[in-house]
C-alpha positions as CSV (number, residue, x, y, z in Angstrom):
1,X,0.0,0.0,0.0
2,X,2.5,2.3,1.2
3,X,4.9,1.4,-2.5
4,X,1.2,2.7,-4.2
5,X,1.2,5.6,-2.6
6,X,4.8,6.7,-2.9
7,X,4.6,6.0,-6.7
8,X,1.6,8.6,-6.9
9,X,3.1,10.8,-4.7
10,X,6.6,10.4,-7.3
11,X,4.2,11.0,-10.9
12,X,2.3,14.4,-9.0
13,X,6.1,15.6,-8.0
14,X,7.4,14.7,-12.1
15,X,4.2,16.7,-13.4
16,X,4.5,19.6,-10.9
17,X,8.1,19.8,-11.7
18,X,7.3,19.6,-15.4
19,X,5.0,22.4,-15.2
20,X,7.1,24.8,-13.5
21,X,9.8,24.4,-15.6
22,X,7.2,25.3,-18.9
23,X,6.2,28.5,-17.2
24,X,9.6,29.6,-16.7
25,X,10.1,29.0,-20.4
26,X,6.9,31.0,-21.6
27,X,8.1,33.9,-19.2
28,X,11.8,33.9,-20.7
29,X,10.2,33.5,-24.0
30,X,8.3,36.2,-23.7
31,X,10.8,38.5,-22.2
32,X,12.9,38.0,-25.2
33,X,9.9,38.5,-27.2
34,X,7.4,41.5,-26.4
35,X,4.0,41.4,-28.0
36,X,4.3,42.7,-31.4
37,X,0.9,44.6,-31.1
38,X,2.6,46.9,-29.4
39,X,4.9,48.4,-32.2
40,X,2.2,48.0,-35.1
41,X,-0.4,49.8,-32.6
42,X,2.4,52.7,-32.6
43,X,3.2,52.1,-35.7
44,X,0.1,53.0,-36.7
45,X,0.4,56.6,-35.4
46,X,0.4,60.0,-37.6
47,X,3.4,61.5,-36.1
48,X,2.6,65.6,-35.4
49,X,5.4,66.5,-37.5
50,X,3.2,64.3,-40.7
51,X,0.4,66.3,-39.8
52,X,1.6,69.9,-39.8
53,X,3.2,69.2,-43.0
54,X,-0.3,68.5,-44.4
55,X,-1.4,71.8,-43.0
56,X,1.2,73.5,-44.8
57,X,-0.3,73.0,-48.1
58,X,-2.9,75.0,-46.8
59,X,-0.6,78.1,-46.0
60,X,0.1,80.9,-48.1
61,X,2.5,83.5,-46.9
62,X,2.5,86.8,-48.5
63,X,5.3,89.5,-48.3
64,X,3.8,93.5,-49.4
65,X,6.7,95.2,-49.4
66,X,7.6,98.8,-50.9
67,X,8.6,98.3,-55.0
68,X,9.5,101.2,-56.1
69,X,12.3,103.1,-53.7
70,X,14.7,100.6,-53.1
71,X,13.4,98.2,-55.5
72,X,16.7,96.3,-55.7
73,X,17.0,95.5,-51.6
74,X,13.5,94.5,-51.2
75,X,12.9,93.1,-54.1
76,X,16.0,90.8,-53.5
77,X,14.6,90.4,-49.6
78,X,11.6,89.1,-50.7
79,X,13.5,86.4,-52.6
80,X,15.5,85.2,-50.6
81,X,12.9,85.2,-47.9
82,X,11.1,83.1,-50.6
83,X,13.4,80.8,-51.6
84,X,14.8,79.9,-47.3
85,X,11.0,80.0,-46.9
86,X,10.0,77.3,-49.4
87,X,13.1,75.5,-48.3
88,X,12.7,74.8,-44.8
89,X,8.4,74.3,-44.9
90,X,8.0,72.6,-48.2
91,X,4.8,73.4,-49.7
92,X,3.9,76.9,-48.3
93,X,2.9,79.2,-51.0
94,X,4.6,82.7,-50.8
95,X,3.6,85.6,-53.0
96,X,4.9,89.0,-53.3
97,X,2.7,92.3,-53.7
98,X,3.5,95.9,-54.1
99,X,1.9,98.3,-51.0
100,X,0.3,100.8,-51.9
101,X,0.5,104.1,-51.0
102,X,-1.8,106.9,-50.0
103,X,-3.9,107.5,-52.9
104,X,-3.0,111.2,-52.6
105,X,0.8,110.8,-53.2
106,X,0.2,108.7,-55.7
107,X,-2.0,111.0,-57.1
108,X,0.3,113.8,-56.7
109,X,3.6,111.6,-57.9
110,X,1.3,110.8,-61.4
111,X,1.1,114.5,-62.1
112,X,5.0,115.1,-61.3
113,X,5.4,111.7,-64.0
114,X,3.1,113.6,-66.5
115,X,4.5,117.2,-66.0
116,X,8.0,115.8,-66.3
117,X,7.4,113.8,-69.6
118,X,5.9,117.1,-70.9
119,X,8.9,120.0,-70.2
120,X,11.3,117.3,-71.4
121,X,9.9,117.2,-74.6
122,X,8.8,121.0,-74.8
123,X,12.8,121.7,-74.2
124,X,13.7,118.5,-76.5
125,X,11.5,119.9,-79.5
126,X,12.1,123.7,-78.6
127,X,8.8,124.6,-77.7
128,X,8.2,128.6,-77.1
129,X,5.9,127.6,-73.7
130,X,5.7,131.6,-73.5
131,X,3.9,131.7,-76.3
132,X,1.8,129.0,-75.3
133,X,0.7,130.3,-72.2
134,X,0.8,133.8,-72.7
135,X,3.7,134.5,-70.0
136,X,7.6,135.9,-70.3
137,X,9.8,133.3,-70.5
138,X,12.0,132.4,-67.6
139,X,15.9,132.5,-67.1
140,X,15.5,128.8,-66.4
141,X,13.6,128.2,-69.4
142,X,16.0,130.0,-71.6
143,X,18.8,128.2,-69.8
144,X,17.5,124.4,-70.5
145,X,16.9,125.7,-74.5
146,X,20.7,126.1,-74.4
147,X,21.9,123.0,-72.8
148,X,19.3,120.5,-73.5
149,X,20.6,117.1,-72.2
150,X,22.2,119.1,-69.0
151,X,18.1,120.1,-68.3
152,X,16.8,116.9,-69.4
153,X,19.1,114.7,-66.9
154,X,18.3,117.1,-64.0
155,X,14.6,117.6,-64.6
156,X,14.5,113.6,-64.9
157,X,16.5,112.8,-61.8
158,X,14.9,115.5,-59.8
159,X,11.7,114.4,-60.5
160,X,12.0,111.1,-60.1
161,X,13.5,111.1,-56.6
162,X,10.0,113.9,-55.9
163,X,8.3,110.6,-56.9
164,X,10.0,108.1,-55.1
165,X,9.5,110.2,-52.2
166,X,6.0,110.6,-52.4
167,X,5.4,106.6,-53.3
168,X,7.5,105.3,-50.3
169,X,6.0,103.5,-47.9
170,X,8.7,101.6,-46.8
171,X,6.6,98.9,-45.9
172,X,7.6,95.0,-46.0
173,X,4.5,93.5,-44.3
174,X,4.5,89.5,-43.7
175,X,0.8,87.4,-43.3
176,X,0.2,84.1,-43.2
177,X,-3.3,83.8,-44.6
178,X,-4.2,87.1,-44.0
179,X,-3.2,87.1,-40.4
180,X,0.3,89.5,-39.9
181,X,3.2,88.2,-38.9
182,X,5.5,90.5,-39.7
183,X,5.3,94.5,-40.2
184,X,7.9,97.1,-40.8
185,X,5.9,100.4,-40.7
186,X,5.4,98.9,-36.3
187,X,8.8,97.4,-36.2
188,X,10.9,100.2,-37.7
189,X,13.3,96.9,-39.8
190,X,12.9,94.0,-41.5
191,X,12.9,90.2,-39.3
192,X,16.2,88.3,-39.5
193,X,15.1,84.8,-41.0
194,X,15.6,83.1,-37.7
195,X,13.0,85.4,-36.4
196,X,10.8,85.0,-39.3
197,X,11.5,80.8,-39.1
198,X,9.8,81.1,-35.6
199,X,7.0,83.1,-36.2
200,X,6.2,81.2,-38.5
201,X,6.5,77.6,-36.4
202,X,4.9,79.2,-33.4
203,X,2.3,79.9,-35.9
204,X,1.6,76.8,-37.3
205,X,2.0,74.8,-34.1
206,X,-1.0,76.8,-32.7
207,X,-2.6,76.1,-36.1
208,X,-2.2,72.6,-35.3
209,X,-2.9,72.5,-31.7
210,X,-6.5,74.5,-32.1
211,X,-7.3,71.8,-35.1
């Protein structure tokens, strides 16, 4: 009876033994090997970074800056704004646009443009204005007759600076659809790039963040 026993006793210690050593091998087994769920769950993920550059198809940045005084430096401002621009948020749209000025400098600078083209070609063609208009002609007058290019250059020049004067602005104004980010006239300079770069992030992070 007793032999029974111990042999029972001897075949429950072989399958208890037997079944601790297969749970230590599932736990090292799965210690070596973490449920793949896991990565193809994060996997899965949109990362921000995907996202925002899918908003920034829907961005259009647009510089109004003064072209007209100065057209060289701001024209050559906005593009290399444009090109760093384009370059570090692919897919942003930016477009350049002339400010305009008060409607009554402008007005004033188009009969300056209009007056000028006229006395240059009264003193090209020798016309007798005096006769024209009934007056005595002036020393000046009688001075460009004489020296005709001399008068020419300097009614030009001085007339076009009048103009440029009147047409400045000097405005370089920065929105992000139609929202400012940038403006000269309140600032007083233009924004260094790295400036710009972070306006512009800070932007569309909120962008992102509110969506």
């Amino acid at each position: 009876m007793s032999g029974v026993v111990f042999c029972v006793l001897s075949i429950f210690a072989v399958l208890s033994l037997r079944d601790l050593r297969y749970s230590d091998a599932n736990l090292k087994q799965e210690n070596m090997h973490p449920d793949e769920d896991e990565p193809k769950r994060a996997s899965g993920k949109m990362a921000p970074q995907t996202i925002t550059f899918l908003y920034w198809y829907t961005y259009i940045i647009l510089f109004v800056f003064l072209f007209i005084c100065d057209i060289d430096r701001y024209k050559q401002a906005f593009e290399d704004y444009a090109r760093l621009i384009q370059s570090q948020f692919p897919g942003v749209v930016v477009k350049g646009e002339t400010y305009p000025p008060p409607p009554y400098k402008a007005t004033v600078a188009e009969v300056i443009r209009a007056l000028k083209i006229v006395l240059i070609l009264c003193i090209l063609f020798e016309v007798d204005l005096a006769f024209l208009l009934n007056i005595s002609i002036p020393p000046i007058y009688v001075w460009a007759m004489q020296n005709k290019v001399s008068a020419c250059l300097m009614l030009f020049f001085m007339s076009t600076a009048i103009e440029n004067y009147l047409l400045s602005t000097g405005a370089f104004e920065i929105f992000m659809n139609d929202i400012p980010l940038w403006s000269k006239l309140d600032v007083g300079r233009i924004p260094q790039i790295t400036e710009l770069f972070g306006i512009i992030n800070a932007h569309l992070n909120l962008s992102y963040t509110l969506s």
